[in-house]
C-alpha positions as CSV (number, residue, x, y, z in Angstrom):
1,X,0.0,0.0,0.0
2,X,1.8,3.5,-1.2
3,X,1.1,5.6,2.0
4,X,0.0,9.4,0.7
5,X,0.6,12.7,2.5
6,X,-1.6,15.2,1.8
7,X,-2.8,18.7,3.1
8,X,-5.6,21.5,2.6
9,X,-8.9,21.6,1.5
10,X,-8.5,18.6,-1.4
11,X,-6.3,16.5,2.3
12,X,-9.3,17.5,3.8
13,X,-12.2,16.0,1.4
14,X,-10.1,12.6,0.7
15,X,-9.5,11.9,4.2
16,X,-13.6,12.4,4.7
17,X,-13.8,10.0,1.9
18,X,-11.7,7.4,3.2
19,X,-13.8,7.3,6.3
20,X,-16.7,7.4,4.4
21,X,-15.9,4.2,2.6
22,X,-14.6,2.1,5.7
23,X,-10.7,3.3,5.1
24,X,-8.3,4.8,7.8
25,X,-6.5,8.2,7.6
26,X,-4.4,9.8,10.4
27,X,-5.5,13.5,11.0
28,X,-4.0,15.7,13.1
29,X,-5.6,16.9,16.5
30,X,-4.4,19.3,18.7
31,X,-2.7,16.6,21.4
32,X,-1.7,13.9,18.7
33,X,-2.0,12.3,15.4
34,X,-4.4,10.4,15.3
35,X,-5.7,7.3,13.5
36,X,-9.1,7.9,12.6
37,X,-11.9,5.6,11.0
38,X,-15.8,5.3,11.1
39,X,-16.7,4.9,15.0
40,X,-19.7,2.9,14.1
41,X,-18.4,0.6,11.6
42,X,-16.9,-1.9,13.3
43,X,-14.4,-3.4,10.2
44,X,-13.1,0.4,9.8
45,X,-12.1,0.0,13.6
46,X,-10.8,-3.1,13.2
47,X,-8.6,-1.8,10.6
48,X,-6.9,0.6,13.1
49,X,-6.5,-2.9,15.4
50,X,-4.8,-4.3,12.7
51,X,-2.7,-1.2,11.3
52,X,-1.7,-0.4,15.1
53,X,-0.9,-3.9,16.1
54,X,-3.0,-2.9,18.9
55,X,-4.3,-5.1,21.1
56,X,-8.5,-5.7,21.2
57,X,-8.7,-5.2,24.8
58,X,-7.4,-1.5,24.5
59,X,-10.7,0.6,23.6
60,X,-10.7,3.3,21.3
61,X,-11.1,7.6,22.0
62,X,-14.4,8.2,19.8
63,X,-14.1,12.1,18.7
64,X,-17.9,13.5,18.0
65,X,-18.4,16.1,15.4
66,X,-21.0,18.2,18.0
67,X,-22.4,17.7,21.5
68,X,-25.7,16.6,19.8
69,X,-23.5,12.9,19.7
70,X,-23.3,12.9,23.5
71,X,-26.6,11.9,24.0
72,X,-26.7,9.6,21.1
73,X,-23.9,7.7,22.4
74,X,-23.5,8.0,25.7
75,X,-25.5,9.1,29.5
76,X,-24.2,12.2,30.0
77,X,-24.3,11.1,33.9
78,X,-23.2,13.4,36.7
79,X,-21.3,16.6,35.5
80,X,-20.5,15.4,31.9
81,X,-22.3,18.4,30.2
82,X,-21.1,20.9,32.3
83,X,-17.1,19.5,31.4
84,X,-18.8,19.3,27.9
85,X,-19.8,22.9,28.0
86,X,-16.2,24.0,29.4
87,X,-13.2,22.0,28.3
88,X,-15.2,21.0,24.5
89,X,-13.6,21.4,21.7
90,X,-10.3,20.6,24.0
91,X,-8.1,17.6,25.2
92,X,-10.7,16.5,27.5
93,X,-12.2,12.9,27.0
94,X,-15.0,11.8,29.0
95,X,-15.8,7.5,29.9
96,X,-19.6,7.5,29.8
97,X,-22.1,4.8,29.7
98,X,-22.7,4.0,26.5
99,X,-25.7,3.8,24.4
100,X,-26.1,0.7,22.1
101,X,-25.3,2.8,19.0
102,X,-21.6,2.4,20.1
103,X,-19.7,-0.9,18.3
104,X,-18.5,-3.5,21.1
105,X,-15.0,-3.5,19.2
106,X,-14.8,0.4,20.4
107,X,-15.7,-0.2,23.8
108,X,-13.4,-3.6,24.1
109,X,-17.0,-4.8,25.2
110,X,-17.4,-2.4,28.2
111,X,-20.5,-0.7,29.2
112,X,-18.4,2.6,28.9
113,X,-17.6,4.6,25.5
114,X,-14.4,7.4,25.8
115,X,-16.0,10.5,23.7
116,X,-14.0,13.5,22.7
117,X,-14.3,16.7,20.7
118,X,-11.1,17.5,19.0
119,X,-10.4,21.9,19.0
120,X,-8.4,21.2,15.6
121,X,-9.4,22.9,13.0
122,X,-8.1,20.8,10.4
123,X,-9.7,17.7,12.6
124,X,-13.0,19.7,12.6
125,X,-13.1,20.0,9.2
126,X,-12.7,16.5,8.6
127,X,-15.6,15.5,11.4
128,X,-17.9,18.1,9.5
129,X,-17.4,17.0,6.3
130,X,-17.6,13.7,7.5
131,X,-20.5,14.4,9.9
132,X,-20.2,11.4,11.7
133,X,-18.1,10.2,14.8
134,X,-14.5,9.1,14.3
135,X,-12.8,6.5,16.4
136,X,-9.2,7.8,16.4
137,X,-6.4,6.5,18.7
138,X,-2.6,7.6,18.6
139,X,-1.6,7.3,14.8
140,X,1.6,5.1,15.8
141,X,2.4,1.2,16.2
142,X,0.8,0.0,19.6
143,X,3.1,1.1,22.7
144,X,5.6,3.3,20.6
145,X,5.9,7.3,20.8
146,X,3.3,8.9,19.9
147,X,3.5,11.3,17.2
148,X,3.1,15.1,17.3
149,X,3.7,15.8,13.3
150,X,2.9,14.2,9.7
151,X,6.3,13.2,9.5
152,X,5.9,11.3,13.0
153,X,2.9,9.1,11.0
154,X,4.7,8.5,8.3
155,X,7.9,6.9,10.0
156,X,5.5,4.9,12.2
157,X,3.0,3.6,9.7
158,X,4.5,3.8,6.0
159,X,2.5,1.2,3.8
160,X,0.2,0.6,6.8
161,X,-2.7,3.2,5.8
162,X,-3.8,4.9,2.6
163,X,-3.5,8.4,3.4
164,X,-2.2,11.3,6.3
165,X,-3.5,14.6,6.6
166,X,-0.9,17.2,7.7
167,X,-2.2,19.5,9.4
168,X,1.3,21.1,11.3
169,X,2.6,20.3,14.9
170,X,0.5,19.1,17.2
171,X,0.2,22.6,19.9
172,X,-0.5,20.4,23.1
173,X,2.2,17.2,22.3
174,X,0.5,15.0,24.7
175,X,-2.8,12.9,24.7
176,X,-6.1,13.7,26.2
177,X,-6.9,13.9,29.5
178,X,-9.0,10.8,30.3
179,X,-12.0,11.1,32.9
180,X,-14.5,8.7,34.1
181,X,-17.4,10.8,34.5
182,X,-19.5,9.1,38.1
183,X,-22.7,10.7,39.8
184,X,-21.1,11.5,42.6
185,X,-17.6,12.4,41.3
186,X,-14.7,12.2,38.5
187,X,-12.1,9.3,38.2
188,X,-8.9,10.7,36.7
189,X,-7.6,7.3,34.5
190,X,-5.5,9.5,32.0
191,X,-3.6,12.6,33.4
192,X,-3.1,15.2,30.2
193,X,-3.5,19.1,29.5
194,X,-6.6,19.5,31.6
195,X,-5.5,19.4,34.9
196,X,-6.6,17.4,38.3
197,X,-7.1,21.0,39.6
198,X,-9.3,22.6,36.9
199,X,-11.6,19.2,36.8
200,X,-11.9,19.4,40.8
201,X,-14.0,22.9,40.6
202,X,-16.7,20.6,39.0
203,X,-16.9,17.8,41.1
204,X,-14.6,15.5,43.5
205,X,-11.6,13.5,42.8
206,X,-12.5,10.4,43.4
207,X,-9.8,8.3,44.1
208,X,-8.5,4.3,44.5
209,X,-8.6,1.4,41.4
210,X,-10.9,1.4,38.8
211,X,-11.5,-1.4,36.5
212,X,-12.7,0.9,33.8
213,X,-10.2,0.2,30.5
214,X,-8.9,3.4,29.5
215,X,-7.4,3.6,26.1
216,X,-3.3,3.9,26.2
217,X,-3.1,3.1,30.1
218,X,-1.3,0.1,30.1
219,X,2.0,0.1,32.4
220,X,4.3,0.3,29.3
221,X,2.9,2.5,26.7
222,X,4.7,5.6,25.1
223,X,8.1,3.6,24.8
224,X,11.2,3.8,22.1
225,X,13.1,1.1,21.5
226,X,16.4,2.6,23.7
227,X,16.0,1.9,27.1
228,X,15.0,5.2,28.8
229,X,15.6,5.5,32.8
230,X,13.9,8.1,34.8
231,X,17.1,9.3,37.2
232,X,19.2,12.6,38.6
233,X,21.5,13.4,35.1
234,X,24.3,15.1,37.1
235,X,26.8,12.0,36.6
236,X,26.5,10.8,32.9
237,X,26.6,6.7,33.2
238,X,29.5,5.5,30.8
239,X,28.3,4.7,27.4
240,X,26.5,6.4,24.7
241,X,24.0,8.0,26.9
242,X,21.6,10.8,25.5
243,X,19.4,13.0,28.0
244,X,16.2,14.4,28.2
245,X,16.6,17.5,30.3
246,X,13.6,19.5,31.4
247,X,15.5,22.4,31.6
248,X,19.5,22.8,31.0
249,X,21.9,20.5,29.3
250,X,24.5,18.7,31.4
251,X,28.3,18.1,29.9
252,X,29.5,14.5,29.3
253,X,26.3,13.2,27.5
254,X,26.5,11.7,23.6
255,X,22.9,13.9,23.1
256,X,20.9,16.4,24.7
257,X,17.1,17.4,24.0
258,X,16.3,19.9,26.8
259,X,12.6,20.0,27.1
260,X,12.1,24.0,28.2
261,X,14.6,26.2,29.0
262,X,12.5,28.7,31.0
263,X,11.2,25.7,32.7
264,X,7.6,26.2,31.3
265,X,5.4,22.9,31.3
266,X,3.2,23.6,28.5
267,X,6.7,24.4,26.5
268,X,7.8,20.9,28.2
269,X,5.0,18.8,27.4
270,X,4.3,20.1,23.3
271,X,7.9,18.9,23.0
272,X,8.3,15.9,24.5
273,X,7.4,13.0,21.9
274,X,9.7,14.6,19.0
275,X,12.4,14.9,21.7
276,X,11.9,11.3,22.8
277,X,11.6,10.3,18.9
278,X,14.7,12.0,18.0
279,X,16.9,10.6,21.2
280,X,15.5,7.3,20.4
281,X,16.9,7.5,16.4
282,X,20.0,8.8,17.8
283,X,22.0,4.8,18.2
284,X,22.1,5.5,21.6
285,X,22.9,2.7,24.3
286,X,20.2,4.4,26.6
287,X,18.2,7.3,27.4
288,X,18.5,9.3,30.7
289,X,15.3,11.2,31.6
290,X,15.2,13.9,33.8
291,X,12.6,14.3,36.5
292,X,9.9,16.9,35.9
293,X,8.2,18.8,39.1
294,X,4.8,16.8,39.5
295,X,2.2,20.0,39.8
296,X,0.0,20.9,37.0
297,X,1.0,19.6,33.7
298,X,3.8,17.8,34.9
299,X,1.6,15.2,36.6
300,X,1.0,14.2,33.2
301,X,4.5,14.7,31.6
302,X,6.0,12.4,34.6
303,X,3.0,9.4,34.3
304,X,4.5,9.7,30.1
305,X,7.7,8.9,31.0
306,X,7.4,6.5,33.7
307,X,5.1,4.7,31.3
308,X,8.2,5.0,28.9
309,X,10.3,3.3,31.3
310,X,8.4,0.6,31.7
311,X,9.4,-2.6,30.3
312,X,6.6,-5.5,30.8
């Protein structure tokens, strides 16, 4: 399959036409790339099963054109519509119990669907043309870096899909936060740029184990193929050792992405995949990581790279 990258207004109508017929394109969103197809066709999804070597039991982020699809496919239960009203179009995705409209290959048979609205504009334009949902996980192979450009897609799945949409840089350069919406409170299963404090001025945090599926929470997810350590950089291990610095280089290291020199998290998170992506093409024996502070954003940036670091 010849793999083609396209952009504008023509990008934008054969990617809607791809979906239409049951084909995948990756489309850009304002977290990730993302692998979209027809949420409620199931052999379109199962394309991006197969394409992703992804495993069935890891359900799919459903991204709806308009709120009017809340209530199709889901309950808005508790205070989904008010977190709809707020944080929609945004990096917010809500777990909802679903509505039978939903395919069971989406859900990985749950009772739950994970609904998004995406703020891109290119992504927009595809769901309006399109007009209907759009299953879209991480455009990348299953448990690899996920990718914040065109270029990012085309590296990870080359002959894998007929067609990606470039649309720029992703601005954000991590996933979606993931929240399971409760009557009586939120579950955070996936932190991201909406933040544990702006979700709590809605309802509580509810915390302890859930055995809700979230899409991409897996222990090891996010991972290059170097072995990356989360660890203090001040003495560089022997070895061809790169470093992901959050804020200033440190001497002795074979390659240095720093992730924000003023030390802004935002900054930090929007460059953290292509950092990751270029360290991990750089032959390296391993990859040092740098802690990041673990308030706002960085909660999100650190559960990234511990995921990273994790070898199952």
């Amino acid at each position: 399959m010849k793999t083609l990258l396209v952009s504008g207004p023509d990008g934008v109508r054969q990617a809607a036409a791809l979906l239409a017929a049951g084909e995948l394109a990756a489309l850009p969103t304002e977290t990730v790339y993302g692998l979209g197809a027809s949420a409620l066709d199931p052999i379109a999804c199962a394309r991006i099963f197969e394409a992703k070597q992804r495993p069935l039991s890891d359900p799919l982020i459903v991204h709806i054109p308009d709120e009017s699809w809340l209530y199709r496919l889901a309950d808005p239960v508790g205070c989904a519509l008010d977190l709809a009203l707020t944080f929609w179009p945004g990096p917010l995705t809500m777990v909802l119990p679903r509505s039978a409209e939903v395919p069971d290959i989406v859900t990985s048979g749950q009772d739950t669907v994970a609904l998004r609205r995406s703020a891109h504009p290119v992504f927009q334009q595809v769901a309006t043309a399109f007009g209907q949902p759009i299953a879209a996980p991480s455009a990348n192979r299953f448990g690899r870096i996920s990718p914040t450009s065109a270029a990012h897609v085309l590296e990870e799945l080359d002959g894998a899909i007929p067609l990606i949409l470039d649309g720029g840089p992703c601005s954000h350069g991590i996933e979606s936060t993931i929240v399971a919406v409760e009557e009586h409170g939120l579950r955070i299963l996936r932190h991201g740029p909406i933040t544990e404090e702006q979700l709590s001025a809605f309802a509580p945090i509810l915390s302890g184990s859930s055995d809700i599926a979230a899409p991409g929470n897996l222990k090891s997810h996010y991972a290059p193929r170097t072995p990356l350590t989360i660890a203090d950089p001040s003495t560089p291990p022997p070895g061809r050792i790169g470093l992901l610095a959050f804020t200033a280089p440190v001497d002795g290291y074979a390659e240095v992405e720093c992730l924000s020199p003023d030390g802004d998290l935002r900054e930090a998170a929007s460059r953290l995949f292509a950092a990751m992506r270029r360290l991990d093409n750089a032959g390296l024996d391993a990859i040092i990581a740098e802690p990041i502070p673990e308030s706002g954003l960085g909660v999100a940036i650190m559960e990234r790279l511990r995921k990273a670091a994790a070898r199952e």
